[in-house]
C-alpha positions as CSV (number, residue, x, y, z in Angstrom):
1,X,75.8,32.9,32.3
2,X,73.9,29.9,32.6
3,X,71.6,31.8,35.6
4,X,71.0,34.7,33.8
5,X,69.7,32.9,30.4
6,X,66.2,31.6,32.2
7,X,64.9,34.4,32.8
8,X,63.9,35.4,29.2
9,X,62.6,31.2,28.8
10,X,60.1,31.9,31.4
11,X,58.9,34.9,29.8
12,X,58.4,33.4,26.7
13,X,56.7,30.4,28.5
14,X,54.3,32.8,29.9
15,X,53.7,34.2,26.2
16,X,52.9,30.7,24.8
17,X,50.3,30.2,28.4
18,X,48.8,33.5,27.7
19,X,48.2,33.0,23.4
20,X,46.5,29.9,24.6
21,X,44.4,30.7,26.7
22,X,43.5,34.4,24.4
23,X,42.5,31.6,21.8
24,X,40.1,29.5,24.4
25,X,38.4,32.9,25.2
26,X,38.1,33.6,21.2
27,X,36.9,30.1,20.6
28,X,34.1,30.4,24.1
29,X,33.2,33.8,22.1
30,X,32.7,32.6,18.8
31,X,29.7,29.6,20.0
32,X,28.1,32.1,22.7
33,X,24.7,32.4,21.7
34,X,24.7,36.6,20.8
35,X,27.4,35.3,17.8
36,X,25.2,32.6,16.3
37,X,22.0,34.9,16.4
38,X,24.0,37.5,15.0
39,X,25.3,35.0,11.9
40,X,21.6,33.6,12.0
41,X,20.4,37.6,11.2
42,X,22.8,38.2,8.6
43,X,22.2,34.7,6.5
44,X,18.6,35.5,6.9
45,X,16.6,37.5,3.9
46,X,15.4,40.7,4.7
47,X,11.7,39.6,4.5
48,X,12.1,37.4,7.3
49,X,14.3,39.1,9.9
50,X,10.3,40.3,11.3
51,X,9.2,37.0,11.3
52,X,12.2,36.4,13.9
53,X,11.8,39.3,15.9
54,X,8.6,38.3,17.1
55,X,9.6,35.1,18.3
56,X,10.2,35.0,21.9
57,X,14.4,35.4,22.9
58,X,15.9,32.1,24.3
59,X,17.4,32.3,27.5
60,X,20.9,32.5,28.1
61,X,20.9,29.3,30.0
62,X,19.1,27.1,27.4
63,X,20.6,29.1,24.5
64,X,23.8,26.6,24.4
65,X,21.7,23.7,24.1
66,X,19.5,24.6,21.8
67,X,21.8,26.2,19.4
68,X,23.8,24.5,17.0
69,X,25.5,25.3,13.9
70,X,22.5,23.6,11.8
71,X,20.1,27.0,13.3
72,X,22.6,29.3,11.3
73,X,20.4,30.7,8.3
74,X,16.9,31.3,7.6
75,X,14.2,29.1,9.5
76,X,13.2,26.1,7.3
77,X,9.7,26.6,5.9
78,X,7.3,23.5,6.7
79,X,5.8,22.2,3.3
80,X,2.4,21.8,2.8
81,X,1.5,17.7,2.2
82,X,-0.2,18.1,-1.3
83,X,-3.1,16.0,-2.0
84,X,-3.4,13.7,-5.2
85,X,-6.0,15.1,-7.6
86,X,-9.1,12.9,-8.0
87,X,-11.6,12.7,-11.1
88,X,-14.7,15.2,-10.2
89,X,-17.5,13.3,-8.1
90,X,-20.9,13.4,-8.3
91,X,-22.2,15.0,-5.2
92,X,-25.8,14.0,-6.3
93,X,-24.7,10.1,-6.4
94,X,-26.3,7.9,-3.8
95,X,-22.9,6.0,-3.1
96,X,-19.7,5.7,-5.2
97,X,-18.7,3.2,-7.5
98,X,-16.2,1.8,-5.5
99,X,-18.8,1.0,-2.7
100,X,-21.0,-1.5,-5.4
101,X,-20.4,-5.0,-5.1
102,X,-19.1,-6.8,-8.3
103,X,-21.7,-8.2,-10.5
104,X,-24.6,-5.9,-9.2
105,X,-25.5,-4.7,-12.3
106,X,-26.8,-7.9,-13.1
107,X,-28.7,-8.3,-10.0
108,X,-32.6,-7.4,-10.7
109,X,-35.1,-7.2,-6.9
110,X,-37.9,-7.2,-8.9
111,X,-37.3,-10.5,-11.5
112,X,-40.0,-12.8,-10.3
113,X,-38.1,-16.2,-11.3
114,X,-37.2,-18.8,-8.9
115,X,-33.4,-19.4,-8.1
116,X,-32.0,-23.0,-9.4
117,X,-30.8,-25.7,-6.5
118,X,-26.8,-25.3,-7.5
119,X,-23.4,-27.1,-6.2
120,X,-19.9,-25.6,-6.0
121,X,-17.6,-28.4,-6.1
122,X,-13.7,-28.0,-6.8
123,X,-11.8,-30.1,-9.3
124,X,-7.8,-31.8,-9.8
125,X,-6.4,-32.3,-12.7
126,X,-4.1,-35.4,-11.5
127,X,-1.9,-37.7,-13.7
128,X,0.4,-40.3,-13.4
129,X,3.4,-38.3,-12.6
130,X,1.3,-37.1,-9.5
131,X,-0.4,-40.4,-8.5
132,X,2.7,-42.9,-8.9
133,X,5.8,-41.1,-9.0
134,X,5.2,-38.2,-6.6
135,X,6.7,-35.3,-8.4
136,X,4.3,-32.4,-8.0
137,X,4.0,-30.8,-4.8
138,X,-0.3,-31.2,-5.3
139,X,-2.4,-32.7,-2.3
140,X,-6.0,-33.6,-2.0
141,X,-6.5,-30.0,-0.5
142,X,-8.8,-27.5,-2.5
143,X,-5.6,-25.2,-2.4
144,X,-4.3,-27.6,-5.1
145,X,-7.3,-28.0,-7.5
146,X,-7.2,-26.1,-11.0
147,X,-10.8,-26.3,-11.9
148,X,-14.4,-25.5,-10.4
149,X,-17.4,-26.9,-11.1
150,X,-20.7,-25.3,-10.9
151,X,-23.9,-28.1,-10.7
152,X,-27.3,-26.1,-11.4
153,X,-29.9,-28.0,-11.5
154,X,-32.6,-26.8,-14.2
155,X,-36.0,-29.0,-14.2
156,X,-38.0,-28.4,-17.3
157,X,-35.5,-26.0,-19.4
158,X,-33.9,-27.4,-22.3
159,X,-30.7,-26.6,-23.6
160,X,-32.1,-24.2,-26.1
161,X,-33.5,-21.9,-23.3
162,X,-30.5,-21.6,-21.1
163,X,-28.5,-18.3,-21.6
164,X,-25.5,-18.3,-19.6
165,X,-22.6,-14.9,-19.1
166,X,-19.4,-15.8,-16.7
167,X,-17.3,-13.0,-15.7
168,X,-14.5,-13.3,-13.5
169,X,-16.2,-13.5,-10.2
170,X,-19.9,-14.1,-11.7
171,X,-21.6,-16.2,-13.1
172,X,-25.3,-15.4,-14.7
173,X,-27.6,-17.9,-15.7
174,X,-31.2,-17.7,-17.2
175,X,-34.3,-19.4,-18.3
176,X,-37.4,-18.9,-18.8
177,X,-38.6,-20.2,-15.5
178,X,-35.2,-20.2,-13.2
179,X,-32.9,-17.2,-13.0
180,X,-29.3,-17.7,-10.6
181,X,-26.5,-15.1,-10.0
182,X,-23.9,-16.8,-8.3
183,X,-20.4,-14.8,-6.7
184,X,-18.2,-17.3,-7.5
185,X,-15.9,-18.0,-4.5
186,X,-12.6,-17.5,-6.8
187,X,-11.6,-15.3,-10.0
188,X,-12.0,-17.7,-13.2
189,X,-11.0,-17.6,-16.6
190,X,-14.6,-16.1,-18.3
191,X,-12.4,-16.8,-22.0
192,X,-12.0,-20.7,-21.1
193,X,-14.7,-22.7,-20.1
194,X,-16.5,-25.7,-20.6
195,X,-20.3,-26.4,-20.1
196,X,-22.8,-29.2,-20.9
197,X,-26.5,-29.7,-20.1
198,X,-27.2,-33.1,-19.1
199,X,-31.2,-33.6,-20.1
200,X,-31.4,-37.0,-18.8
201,X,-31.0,-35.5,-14.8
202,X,-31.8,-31.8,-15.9
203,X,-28.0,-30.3,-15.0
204,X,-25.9,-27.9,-16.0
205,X,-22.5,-28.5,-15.3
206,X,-19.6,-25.5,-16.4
207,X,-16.3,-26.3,-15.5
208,X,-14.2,-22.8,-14.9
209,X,-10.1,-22.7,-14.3
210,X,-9.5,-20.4,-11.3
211,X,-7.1,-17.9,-11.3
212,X,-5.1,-17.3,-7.7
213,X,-1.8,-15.4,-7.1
214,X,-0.7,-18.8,-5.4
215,X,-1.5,-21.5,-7.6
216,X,1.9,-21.2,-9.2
217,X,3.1,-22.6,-5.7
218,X,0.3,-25.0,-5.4
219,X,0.9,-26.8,-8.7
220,X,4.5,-27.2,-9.2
């Protein structure tokens, strides 16, 4: 009895080898490369299935590895970069406005005056807590210096003759003999300013508070 009862095991052992090995071939079938085009087709709209067919076939060989299941669908469509709009230019312009220097407007080739002797020096504002007790981070660098002070040296004007514009990065001064535009070497404060004429040496000194991203840093 106990003979005669393997013979129907074995059978149904071979069943179980041979389900498994049906379901390997299914699964091979399935991720060939014909089934995945054919998926690919049917996903795709009708208005691009000519699109594909001119594309030249893959090869059988290469077809597994280029294939995954991301190519299912329609091809993705490449989108155009799209360009900011801009105001209208001028074609007719010489140059742009970008391309002029600051403070060329006041500029003038063909103004016959003479340009003033002038010194740039740059000023601290230090007090006790800095001198004695230490507790600012300022040095004697110009890196920690608040103020600048413009010299211009005017012989002959008086102080009724001098006309003087500051912007941030300009400074425009002009008599009747002497006429100076200066590019100042830092943004200032054009609002707050200070400026005396000294008639005794014939000076000018304006005193203008700088404005820098780091000064901040520099002066705490």
């Amino acid at each position: 009895m106990v003979t005669g009862g393997r013979g129907p095991v074995s059978k149904a052992k071979g069943s179980v080898a041979g389900g498994q090995e049906k379901g390997k071939m299914d699964l091979e079938s399935l991720s060939s490369p014909s089934v995945l085009q054919a998926l690919s087709k049917l996903l795709t709209p009708p208005g691009e299935e000519d699109e594909d067919d001119n594309e030249p076939a893959l090869s059988s060989s290469s077809a597994l590895g280029a294939l995954s299941p991301g190519n299912i669908g329609p091809p993705k469509k490449e989108e155009a970069p799209v360009t900011p709009q801009t105001e209208t230019e001028n074609r007719k312009a010489i140059w742009d406005i970008e391309e002029t220097p600051e403070g060329s407007e006041f500029d003038d080739m063909w103004d016959p005056r003479e340009q003033p002797e002038y010194e740039i020096v740059f000023k601290q504002q230090v007090g006790a807590e800095d001198v004695f007790l230490g507790m600012t981070r300022k040095d004697p660098s110009t890196a920690c210096c608040e103020d600048l002070l413009v010299k211009i040296k005017l012989p002959g004007a008086k102080s009724s003759d001098i006309s003087l514009d500051i912007q941030e990065k300009v400074l425009d001064l002009r008599t009747p003999k002497q006429k100076l535009l200066l590019h100042l070497p830092h943004p200032v404060d054009s609002q707050n300013g200070k400026a005396r004429f000294i008639s005794e040496k014939q000076i000018l000194e304006v005193t203008l508070t700088m404005k820098r991203e780091l000064d901040f840093i520099n002066f705490f």
